[in-house]
C-alpha positions in Angstrom: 26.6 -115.0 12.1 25.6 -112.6 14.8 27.7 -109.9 16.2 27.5 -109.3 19.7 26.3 -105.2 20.6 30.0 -105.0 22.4 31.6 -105.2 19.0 29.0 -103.5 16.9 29.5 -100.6 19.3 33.4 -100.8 19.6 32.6 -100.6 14.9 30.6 -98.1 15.7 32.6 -95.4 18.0 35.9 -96.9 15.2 34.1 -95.5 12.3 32.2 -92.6 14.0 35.9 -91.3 14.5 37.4 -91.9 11.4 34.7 -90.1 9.3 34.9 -87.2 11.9 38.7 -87.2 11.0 37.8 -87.7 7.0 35.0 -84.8 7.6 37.9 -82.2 9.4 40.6 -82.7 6.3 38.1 -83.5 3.2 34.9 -81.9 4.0 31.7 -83.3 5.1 30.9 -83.7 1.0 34.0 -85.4 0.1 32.6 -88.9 -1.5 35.0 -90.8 1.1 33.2 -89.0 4.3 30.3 -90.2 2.6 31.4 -93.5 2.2 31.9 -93.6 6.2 29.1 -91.8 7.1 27.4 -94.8 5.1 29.1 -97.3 6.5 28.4 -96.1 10.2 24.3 -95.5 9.0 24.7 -99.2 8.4 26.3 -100.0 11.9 23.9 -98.2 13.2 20.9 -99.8 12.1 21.8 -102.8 12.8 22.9 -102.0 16.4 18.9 -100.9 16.3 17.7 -103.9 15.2 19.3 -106.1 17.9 18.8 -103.4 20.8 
């Protein structure tokens, strides 16, 4: 199913700003600012790929 680039980027901007929250109170190391910051890498190329 395809996702249209409104709602990748609405995903994206939503987990850009929860791993910038996760990053201020954990640390940029902490494995669940990793996790997001994984998570977004994978919005992100996607969003790429249909661009």
């Amino acid at each position: 199913m395809a996702v249209s680039k409104t709602i990748l980027r609405n995903r994206i901007r939503f987990v850009r700003r929860k791993m910038y929250r996760k990053a201020k109170i954990l640390g940029f190391t902490h494995p669940e600012t990793v996790a997001c910051s994984q998570t977004l890498d994978g919005l992100l190329n996607r969003y790429q790929d249909i661009a």
